[in-house]
C-alpha positions as CSV (number, residue, x, y, z in Angstrom):
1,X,3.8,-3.3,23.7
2,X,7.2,-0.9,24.3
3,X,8.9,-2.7,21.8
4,X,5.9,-2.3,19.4
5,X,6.0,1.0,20.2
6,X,9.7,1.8,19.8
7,X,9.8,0.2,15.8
8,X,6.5,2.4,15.3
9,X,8.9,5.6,16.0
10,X,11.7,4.5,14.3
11,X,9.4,4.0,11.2
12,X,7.9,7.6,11.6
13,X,11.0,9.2,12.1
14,X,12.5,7.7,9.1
15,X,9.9,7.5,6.3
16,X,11.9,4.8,3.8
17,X,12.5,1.1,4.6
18,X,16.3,1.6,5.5
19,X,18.5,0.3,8.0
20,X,19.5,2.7,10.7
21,X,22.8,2.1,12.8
22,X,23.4,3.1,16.5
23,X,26.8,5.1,16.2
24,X,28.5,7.1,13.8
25,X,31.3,6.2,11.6
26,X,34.7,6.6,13.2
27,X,38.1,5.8,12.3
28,X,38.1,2.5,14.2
29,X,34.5,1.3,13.1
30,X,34.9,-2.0,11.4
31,X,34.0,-2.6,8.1
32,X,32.6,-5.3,7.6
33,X,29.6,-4.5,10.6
34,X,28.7,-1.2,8.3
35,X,28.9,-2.9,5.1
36,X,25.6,-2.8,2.6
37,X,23.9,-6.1,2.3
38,X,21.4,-5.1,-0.7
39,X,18.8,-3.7,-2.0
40,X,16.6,-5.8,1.0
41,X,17.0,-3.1,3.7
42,X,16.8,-0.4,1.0
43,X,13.8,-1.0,-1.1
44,X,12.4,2.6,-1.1
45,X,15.4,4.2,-1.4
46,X,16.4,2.3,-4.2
47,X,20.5,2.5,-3.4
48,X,22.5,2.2,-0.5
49,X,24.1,3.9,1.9
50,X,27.5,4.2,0.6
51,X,26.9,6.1,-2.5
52,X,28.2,9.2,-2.1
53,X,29.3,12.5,-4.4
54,X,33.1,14.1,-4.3
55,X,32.9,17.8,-5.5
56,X,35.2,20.6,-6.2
57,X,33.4,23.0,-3.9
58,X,30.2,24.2,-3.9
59,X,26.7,22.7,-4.6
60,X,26.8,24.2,-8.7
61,X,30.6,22.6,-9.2
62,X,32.0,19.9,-10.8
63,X,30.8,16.1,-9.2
64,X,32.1,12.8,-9.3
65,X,30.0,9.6,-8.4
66,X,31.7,7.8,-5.4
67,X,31.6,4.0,-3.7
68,X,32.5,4.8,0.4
69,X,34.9,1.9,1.1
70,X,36.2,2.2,4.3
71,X,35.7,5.0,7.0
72,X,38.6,7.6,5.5
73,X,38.7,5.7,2.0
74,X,35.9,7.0,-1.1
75,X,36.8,5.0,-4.7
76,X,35.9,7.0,-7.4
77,X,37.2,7.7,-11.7
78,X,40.6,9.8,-11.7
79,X,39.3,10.6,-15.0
80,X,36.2,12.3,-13.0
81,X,39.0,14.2,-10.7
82,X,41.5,14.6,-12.3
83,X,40.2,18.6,-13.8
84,X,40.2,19.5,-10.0
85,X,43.4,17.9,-9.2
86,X,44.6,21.6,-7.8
87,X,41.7,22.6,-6.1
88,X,41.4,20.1,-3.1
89,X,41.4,23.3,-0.4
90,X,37.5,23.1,-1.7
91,X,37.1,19.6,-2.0
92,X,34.8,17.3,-0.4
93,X,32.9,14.4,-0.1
94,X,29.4,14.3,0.5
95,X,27.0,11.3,1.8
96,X,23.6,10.6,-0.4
97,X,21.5,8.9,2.2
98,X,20.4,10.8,5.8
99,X,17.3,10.2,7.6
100,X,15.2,13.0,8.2
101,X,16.1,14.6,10.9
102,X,19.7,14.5,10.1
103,X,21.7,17.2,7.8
104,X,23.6,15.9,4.9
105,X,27.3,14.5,5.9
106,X,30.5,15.8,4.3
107,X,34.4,15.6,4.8
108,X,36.8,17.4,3.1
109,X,39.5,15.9,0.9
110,X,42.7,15.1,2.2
111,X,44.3,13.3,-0.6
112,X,43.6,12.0,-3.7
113,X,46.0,8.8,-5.2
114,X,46.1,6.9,-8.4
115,X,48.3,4.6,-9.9
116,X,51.3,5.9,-11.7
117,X,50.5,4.5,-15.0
118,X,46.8,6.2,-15.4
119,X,46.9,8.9,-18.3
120,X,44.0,11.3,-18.5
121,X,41.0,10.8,-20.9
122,X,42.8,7.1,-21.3
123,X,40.6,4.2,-19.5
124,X,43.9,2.0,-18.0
125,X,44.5,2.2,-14.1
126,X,41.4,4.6,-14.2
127,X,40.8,4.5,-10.9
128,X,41.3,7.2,-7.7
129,X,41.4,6.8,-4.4
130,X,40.1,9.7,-2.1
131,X,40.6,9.8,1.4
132,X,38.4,11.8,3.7
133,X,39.9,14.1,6.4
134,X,37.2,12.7,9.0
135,X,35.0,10.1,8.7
136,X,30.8,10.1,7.0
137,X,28.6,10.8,9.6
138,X,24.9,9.5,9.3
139,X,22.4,6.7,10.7
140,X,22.6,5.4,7.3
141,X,25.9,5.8,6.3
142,X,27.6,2.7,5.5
143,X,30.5,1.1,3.5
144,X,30.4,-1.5,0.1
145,X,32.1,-4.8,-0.3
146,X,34.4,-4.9,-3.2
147,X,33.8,-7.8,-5.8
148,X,35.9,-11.1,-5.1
149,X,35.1,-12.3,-8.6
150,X,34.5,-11.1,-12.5
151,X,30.8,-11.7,-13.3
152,X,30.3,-13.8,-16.5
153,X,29.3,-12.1,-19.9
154,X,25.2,-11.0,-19.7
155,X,25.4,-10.5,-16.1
156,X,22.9,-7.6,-14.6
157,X,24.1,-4.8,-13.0
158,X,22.6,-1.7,-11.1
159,X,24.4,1.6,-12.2
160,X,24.2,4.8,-10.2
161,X,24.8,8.7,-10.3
162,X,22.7,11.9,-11.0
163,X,22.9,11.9,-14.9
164,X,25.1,15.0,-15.0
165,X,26.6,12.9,-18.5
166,X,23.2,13.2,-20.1
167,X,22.7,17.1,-20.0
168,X,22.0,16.9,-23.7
169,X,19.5,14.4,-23.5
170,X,18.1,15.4,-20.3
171,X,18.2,17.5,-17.0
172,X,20.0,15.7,-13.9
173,X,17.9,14.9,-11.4
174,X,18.0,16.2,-7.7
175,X,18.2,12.8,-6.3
176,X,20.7,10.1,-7.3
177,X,19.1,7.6,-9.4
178,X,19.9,3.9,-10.6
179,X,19.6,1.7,-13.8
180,X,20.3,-1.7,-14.9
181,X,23.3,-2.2,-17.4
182,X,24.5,-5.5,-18.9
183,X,28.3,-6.9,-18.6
184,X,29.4,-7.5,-21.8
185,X,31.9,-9.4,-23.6
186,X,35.3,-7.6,-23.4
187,X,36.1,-8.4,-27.1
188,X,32.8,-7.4,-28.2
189,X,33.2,-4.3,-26.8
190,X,36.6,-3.6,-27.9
191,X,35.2,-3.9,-31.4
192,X,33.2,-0.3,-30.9
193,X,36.1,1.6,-30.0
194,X,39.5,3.0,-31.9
195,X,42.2,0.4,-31.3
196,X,43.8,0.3,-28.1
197,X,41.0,2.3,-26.4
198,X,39.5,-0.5,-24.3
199,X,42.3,-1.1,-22.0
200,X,43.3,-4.3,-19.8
201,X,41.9,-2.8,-16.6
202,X,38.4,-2.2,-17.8
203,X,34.7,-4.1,-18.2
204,X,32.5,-2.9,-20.4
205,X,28.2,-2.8,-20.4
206,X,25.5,-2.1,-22.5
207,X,23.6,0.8,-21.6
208,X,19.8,0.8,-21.6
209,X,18.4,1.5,-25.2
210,X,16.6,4.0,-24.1
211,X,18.5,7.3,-23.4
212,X,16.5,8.7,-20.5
213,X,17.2,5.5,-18.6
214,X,21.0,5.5,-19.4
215,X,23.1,7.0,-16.4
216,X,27.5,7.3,-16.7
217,X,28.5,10.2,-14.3
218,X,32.0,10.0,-13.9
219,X,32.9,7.1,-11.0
220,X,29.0,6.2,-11.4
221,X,29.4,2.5,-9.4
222,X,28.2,-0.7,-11.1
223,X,27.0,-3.3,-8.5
224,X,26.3,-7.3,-8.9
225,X,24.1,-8.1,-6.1
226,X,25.8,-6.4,-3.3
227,X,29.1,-5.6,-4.0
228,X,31.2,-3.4,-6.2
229,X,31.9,-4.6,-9.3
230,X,33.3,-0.9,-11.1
231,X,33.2,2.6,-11.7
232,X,32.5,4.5,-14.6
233,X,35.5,5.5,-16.5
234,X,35.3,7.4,-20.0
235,X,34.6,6.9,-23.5
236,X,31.0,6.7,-24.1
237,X,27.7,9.4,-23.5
238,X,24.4,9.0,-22.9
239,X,24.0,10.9,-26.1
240,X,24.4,7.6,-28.2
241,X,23.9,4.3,-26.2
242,X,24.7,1.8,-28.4
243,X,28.4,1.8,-28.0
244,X,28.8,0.3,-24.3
245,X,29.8,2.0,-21.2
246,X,33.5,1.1,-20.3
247,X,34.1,0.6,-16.1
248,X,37.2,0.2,-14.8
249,X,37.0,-3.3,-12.9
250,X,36.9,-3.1,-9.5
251,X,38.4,-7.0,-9.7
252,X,41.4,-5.8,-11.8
253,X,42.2,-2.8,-9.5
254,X,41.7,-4.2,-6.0
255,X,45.4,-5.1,-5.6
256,X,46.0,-1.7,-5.7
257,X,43.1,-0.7,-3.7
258,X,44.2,-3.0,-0.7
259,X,47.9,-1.1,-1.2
260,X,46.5,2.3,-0.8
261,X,44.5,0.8,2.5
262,X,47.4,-0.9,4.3
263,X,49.3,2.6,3.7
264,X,46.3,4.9,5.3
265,X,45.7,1.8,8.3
266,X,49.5,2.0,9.1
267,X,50.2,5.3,8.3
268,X,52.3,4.6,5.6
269,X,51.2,7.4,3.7
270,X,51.5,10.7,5.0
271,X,48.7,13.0,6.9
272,X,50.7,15.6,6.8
273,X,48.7,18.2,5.1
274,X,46.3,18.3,2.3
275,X,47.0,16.8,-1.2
276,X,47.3,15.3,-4.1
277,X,49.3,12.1,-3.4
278,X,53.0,12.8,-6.2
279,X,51.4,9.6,-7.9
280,X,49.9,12.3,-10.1
Protein backbone atom coordinates (compact mmCIF):
# COMPACT_ATOMS: atom_id res chain seq x y z
CA UNK A 1 0.00 0.00 0.00
CA UNK A 2 3.15 2.67 0.82
CA UNK A 3 4.64 1.74 -2.19
CA UNK A 4 1.30 2.20 -4.17
CA UNK A 5 1.20 5.28 -2.59
CA UNK A 6 4.69 6.63 -3.20
CA UNK A 7 4.40 6.01 -7.42
CA UNK A 8 0.78 7.73 -7.05
CA UNK A 9 2.88 11.00 -5.84
CA UNK A 10 5.50 10.76 -8.01
CA UNK A 11 2.90 10.63 -10.95
CA UNK A 12 1.06 13.79 -9.45
CA UNK A 13 3.98 15.65 -8.91
CA UNK A 14 5.22 15.19 -12.36
CA UNK A 15 2.27 15.24 -14.83
CA UNK A 16 4.27 13.49 -18.14
CA UNK A 17 5.36 9.79 -18.24
CA UNK A 18 9.16 10.67 -17.75
CA UNK A 19 11.79 9.19 -15.83
CA UNK A 20 12.90 10.98 -12.76
CA UNK A 21 16.54 10.43 -11.24
CA UNK A 22 17.51 10.67 -7.54
CA UNK A 23 20.63 13.10 -7.67
CA UNK A 24 21.69 15.84 -9.65
CA UNK A 25 24.23 15.88 -12.32
CA UNK A 26 27.76 16.47 -11.08
CA UNK A 27 31.06 16.40 -12.45
CA UNK A 28 31.68 12.76 -11.47
CA UNK A 29 28.16 11.33 -12.42
CA UNK A 30 28.68 8.56 -14.85
CA UNK A 31 27.48 8.64 -18.15
CA UNK A 32 26.28 5.94 -19.13
CA UNK A 33 23.73 5.55 -15.70
CA UNK A 34 22.11 9.11 -17.04
CA UNK A 35 22.00 8.22 -20.58
CA UNK A 36 18.47 8.43 -22.54
CA UNK A 37 17.12 5.04 -23.47
CA UNK A 38 14.15 6.35 -25.82
CA UNK A 39 11.24 7.65 -26.50
CA UNK A 40 9.68 4.62 -23.90
CA UNK A 41 10.21 6.61 -20.72
CA UNK A 42 9.25 9.84 -22.58
CA UNK A 43 6.16 9.24 -24.47
CA UNK A 44 4.34 12.52 -23.44
CA UNK A 45 7.04 14.63 -23.67
CA UNK A 46 7.87 13.55 -26.90
CA UNK A 47 11.94 14.09 -26.51
CA UNK A 48 14.41 13.49 -24.03
CA UNK A 49 16.11 14.81 -21.51
CA UNK A 50 19.25 15.89 -23.05
CA UNK A 51 17.92 18.33 -25.50
CA UNK A 52 18.94 21.41 -24.48
CA UNK A 53 19.28 25.33 -26.00
CA UNK A 54 22.89 27.36 -25.95
CA UNK A 55 22.04 31.20 -26.18
CA UNK A 56 23.88 34.37 -26.37
CA UNK A 57 22.21 35.88 -23.40
CA UNK A 58 18.89 36.57 -22.74
CA UNK A 59 15.53 34.79 -23.43
CA UNK A 60 14.92 37.18 -27.02
CA UNK A 61 18.73 36.32 -28.34
CA UNK A 62 20.20 34.23 -30.69
CA UNK A 63 19.70 30.01 -29.90
CA UNK A 64 21.30 27.14 -30.99
CA UNK A 65 19.76 23.46 -30.61
CA UNK A 66 22.11 21.41 -28.40
CA UNK A 67 22.63 17.29 -27.63
CA UNK A 68 24.03 17.26 -23.62
CA UNK A 69 26.85 14.62 -23.85
CA UNK A 70 28.47 14.38 -20.89
CA UNK A 71 28.08 16.48 -17.54
CA UNK A 72 30.36 19.65 -18.63
CA UNK A 73 30.20 18.70 -22.48
CA UNK A 74 26.91 20.26 -24.83
CA UNK A 75 27.52 19.20 -28.97
CA UNK A 76 25.98 21.68 -30.95
CA UNK A 77 26.67 23.50 -35.02
CA UNK A 78 29.73 25.97 -34.92
CA UNK A 79 27.93 27.34 -37.79
CA UNK A 80 24.96 28.08 -35.10
CA UNK A 81 27.76 29.79 -32.75
CA UNK A 82 29.91 30.86 -34.47
CA UNK A 83 27.96 34.86 -34.75
CA UNK A 84 28.44 34.91 -30.87
CA UNK A 85 31.89 33.64 -30.87
CA UNK A 86 32.80 37.06 -28.71
CA UNK A 87 30.10 37.19 -26.52
CA UNK A 88 30.53 34.08 -24.20
CA UNK A 89 30.48 36.53 -20.81
CA UNK A 90 26.55 36.11 -21.74
CA UNK A 91 26.45 32.72 -22.80
CA UNK A 92 24.76 29.83 -21.55
CA UNK A 93 23.21 26.73 -21.81
CA UNK A 94 19.85 25.93 -20.83
CA UNK A 95 18.05 22.41 -20.05
CA UNK A 96 14.51 21.74 -21.96
CA UNK A 97 12.99 19.25 -19.71
CA UNK A 98 12.13 20.04 -15.61
CA UNK A 99 9.41 18.61 -13.75
CA UNK A 100 7.16 20.86 -12.20
CA UNK A 101 8.25 21.93 -9.33
CA UNK A 102 11.68 22.54 -10.56
CA UNK A 103 13.01 25.92 -12.27
CA UNK A 104 14.57 25.64 -15.60
CA UNK A 105 18.51 24.59 -15.34
CA UNK A 106 21.31 26.64 -16.92
CA UNK A 107 25.23 26.92 -16.99
CA UNK A 108 27.11 29.41 -18.36
CA UNK A 109 29.70 28.83 -21.18
CA UNK A 110 33.06 28.27 -20.42
CA UNK A 111 34.49 27.40 -23.76
CA UNK A 112 33.55 26.71 -27.02
CA UNK A 113 36.04 24.37 -29.48
CA UNK A 114 35.91 23.28 -33.02
CA UNK A 115 38.16 21.69 -35.24
CA UNK A 116 40.68 23.79 -37.03
CA UNK A 117 39.64 23.07 -40.43
CA UNK A 118 35.70 24.31 -39.99
CA UNK A 119 35.09 27.58 -42.17
CA UNK A 120 31.99 29.48 -41.49
CA UNK A 121 28.75 29.12 -43.62
CA UNK A 122 30.85 25.89 -45.11
CA UNK A 123 29.26 22.35 -43.81
CA UNK A 124 32.98 20.37 -43.28
CA UNK A 125 34.12 19.82 -39.51
CA UNK A 126 30.80 21.72 -38.71
CA UNK A 127 30.68 20.76 -35.46
CA UNK A 128 31.27 22.69 -31.74
CA UNK A 129 31.86 21.56 -28.69
CA UNK A 130 30.62 23.62 -25.62
CA UNK A 131 31.49 23.08 -22.32
CA UNK A 132 29.49 24.17 -19.35
CA UNK A 133 31.01 25.93 -16.30
CA UNK A 134 28.92 23.60 -13.89
CA UNK A 135 27.01 20.87 -14.57
CA UNK A 136 22.68 20.61 -15.73
CA UNK A 137 20.73 20.39 -12.82
CA UNK A 138 17.28 18.67 -13.03
CA UNK A 139 15.25 15.28 -12.15
CA UNK A 140 15.19 14.78 -15.74
CA UNK A 141 18.21 15.89 -16.99
CA UNK A 142 20.17 13.34 -18.64
CA UNK A 143 22.93 12.68 -21.30
CA UNK A 144 22.71 10.95 -25.16
CA UNK A 145 24.63 8.11 -26.51
CA UNK A 146 26.55 9.00 -29.67
CA UNK A 147 25.94 6.72 -32.82
CA UNK A 148 28.41 3.74 -33.14
CA UNK A 149 27.34 3.26 -36.69
CA UNK A 150 26.09 5.20 -40.15
CA UNK A 151 22.36 4.23 -40.63
CA UNK A 152 21.66 2.89 -44.13
CA UNK A 153 20.07 5.13 -46.93
CA UNK A 154 15.89 5.55 -46.04
CA UNK A 155 16.52 5.25 -42.40
CA UNK A 156 13.94 7.27 -39.99
CA UNK A 157 15.00 9.76 -37.90
CA UNK A 158 13.44 12.16 -35.19
CA UNK A 159 14.67 15.84 -35.63
CA UNK A 160 14.35 18.45 -32.87
CA UNK A 161 14.50 22.33 -32.08
CA UNK A 162 11.97 25.28 -31.83
CA UNK A 163 11.58 26.19 -35.58
CA UNK A 164 13.44 29.54 -35.19
CA UNK A 165 14.62 28.49 -39.18
CA UNK A 166 11.08 28.65 -40.37
CA UNK A 167 10.13 32.24 -39.19
CA UNK A 168 8.91 32.79 -42.77
CA UNK A 169 6.75 30.01 -42.87
CA UNK A 170 5.78 30.03 -39.42
CA UNK A 171 6.09 31.38 -35.74
CA UNK A 172 8.46 29.13 -33.40
CA UNK A 173 6.81 27.51 -30.93
CA UNK A 174 7.30 27.94 -27.13
CA UNK A 175 8.15 24.34 -26.57
CA UNK A 176 10.72 22.37 -28.51
CA UNK A 177 9.13 20.22 -30.94
CA UNK A 178 10.20 17.00 -33.07
CA UNK A 179 9.70 15.57 -36.65
CA UNK A 180 10.64 12.71 -38.59
CA UNK A 181 13.35 13.18 -41.46
CA UNK A 182 14.63 10.55 -43.83
CA UNK A 183 18.61 9.64 -44.30
CA UNK A 184 19.32 10.03 -47.68
CA UNK A 185 21.80 8.93 -50.09
CA UNK A 186 24.87 11.14 -49.88
CA UNK A 187 25.33 11.34 -53.71
CA UNK A 188 21.78 12.00 -54.17
CA UNK A 189 21.94 14.78 -52.12
CA UNK A 190 25.08 16.19 -53.35
CA UNK A 191 23.31 16.52 -56.64
CA UNK A 192 21.00 19.53 -55.10
CA UNK A 193 23.67 21.60 -54.10
CA UNK A 194 26.60 23.84 -55.95
CA UNK A 195 29.67 21.64 -56.22
CA UNK A 196 31.71 21.02 -53.43
CA UNK A 197 28.97 22.17 -51.00
CA UNK A 198 28.09 18.79 -49.44
CA UNK A 199 31.29 18.05 -47.67
CA UNK A 200 32.91 14.67 -46.43
CA UNK A 201 31.80 15.19 -42.84
CA UNK A 202 28.10 15.52 -43.48
CA UNK A 203 24.63 13.27 -43.96
CA UNK A 204 22.02 14.57 -45.46
CA UNK A 205 17.80 14.01 -45.08
CA UNK A 206 14.80 14.77 -46.63
CA UNK A 207 12.72 17.09 -44.87
CA UNK A 208 8.96 16.55 -44.45
CA UNK A 209 6.95 17.79 -47.56
CA UNK A 210 5.06 19.69 -45.67
CA UNK A 211 6.66 23.02 -44.39
CA UNK A 212 4.94 23.35 -41.09
CA UNK A 213 6.23 20.01 -40.08
CA UNK A 214 9.88 20.69 -41.24
CA UNK A 215 12.23 21.77 -38.28
CA UNK A 216 16.41 22.81 -38.97
CA UNK A 217 17.37 25.25 -36.06
CA UNK A 218 20.91 25.40 -36.08
CA UNK A 219 22.60 22.10 -34.05
CA UNK A 220 18.74 20.73 -34.27
CA UNK A 221 19.88 16.82 -33.29
CA UNK A 222 18.80 13.98 -35.59
CA UNK A 223 18.34 10.66 -33.51
CA UNK A 224 18.10 6.80 -34.81
CA UNK A 225 16.37 5.04 -32.07
CA UNK A 226 18.24 6.33 -29.13
CA UNK A 227 21.31 7.74 -30.00
CA UNK A 228 22.82 10.69 -31.79
CA UNK A 229 23.18 10.36 -35.18
CA UNK A 230 23.89 14.50 -36.20
CA UNK A 231 23.25 17.95 -35.83
CA UNK A 232 22.01 20.34 -38.11
CA UNK A 233 24.56 22.18 -40.10
CA UNK A 234 23.60 24.81 -42.97
CA UNK A 235 22.55 25.00 -46.37
CA UNK A 236 18.94 24.45 -46.60
CA UNK A 237 15.46 26.41 -45.03
CA UNK A 238 12.31 25.35 -44.13
CA UNK A 239 11.30 27.88 -46.70
CA UNK A 240 11.76 25.22 -49.61
CA UNK A 241 11.90 21.52 -48.47
CA UNK A 242 12.68 19.71 -51.29
CA UNK A 243 16.43 20.15 -51.24
CA UNK A 244 17.45 18.01 -48.13
CA UNK A 245 18.64 19.10 -44.84
CA UNK A 246 22.54 18.55 -44.53
CA UNK A 247 23.76 17.18 -40.72
CA UNK A 248 27.06 16.93 -39.89
CA UNK A 249 27.57 13.10 -38.85
CA UNK A 250 27.95 12.57 -35.48
CA UNK A 251 29.82 9.09 -36.81
CA UNK A 252 32.34 11.08 -38.86
CA UNK A 253 33.08 13.66 -36.04
CA UNK A 254 33.22 11.44 -32.96
CA UNK A 255 37.09 10.96 -33.17
CA UNK A 256 37.20 14.39 -32.48
CA UNK A 257 34.58 14.41 -29.99
CA UNK A 258 36.26 11.68 -27.85
CA UNK A 259 39.62 14.25 -28.22
CA UNK A 260 37.89 17.21 -26.83
CA UNK A 261 36.57 14.69 -23.87
CA UNK A 262 39.83 13.10 -22.86
CA UNK A 263 41.28 16.88 -22.72
CA UNK A 264 38.23 18.27 -20.36
CA UNK A 265 38.50 14.54 -18.12
CA UNK A 266 42.25 15.08 -17.71
CA UNK A 267 42.53 18.53 -17.72
CA UNK A 268 44.22 18.84 -20.72
CA UNK A 269 42.54 21.76 -21.79
CA UNK A 270 42.67 24.67 -19.79
CA UNK A 271 39.94 26.04 -17.13
CA UNK A 272 41.54 28.93 -16.73
CA UNK A 273 39.07 31.48 -17.56
CA UNK A 274 36.25 31.82 -19.93
CA UNK A 275 36.63 31.28 -23.79
CA UNK A 276 36.75 30.60 -27.02
CA UNK A 277 39.15 27.67 -27.32
CA UNK A 278 42.35 29.42 -30.20
CA UNK A 279 40.92 26.51 -32.47
CA UNK A 280 38.77 29.40 -33.78
Amino acid sequence: MKQQLLLLLIYLACPVKSKLYLNAITKNTKVIDRQWVGFGLNEELELGGWLVRVRSGGAETLSCCGAYYTPLLVISSANCINPFRYQLDDASVVSTANAVDEDFSFSLVHSVYTPHDFVPQKTNYDIAIVRLSTPLKGKMTEFIKLASKQPVAGTSFYTFGWGYDSLEVQPPSDEPRKTIVHHLDIDRCKKQFPKGFVSNTVLCAQFPEDSFECIYDGGSPIVWKNVLVGIASVGATCKNTTNPGIYTSIIKMKPYILEIHKGVRSNQLSRNKRQIHPQW
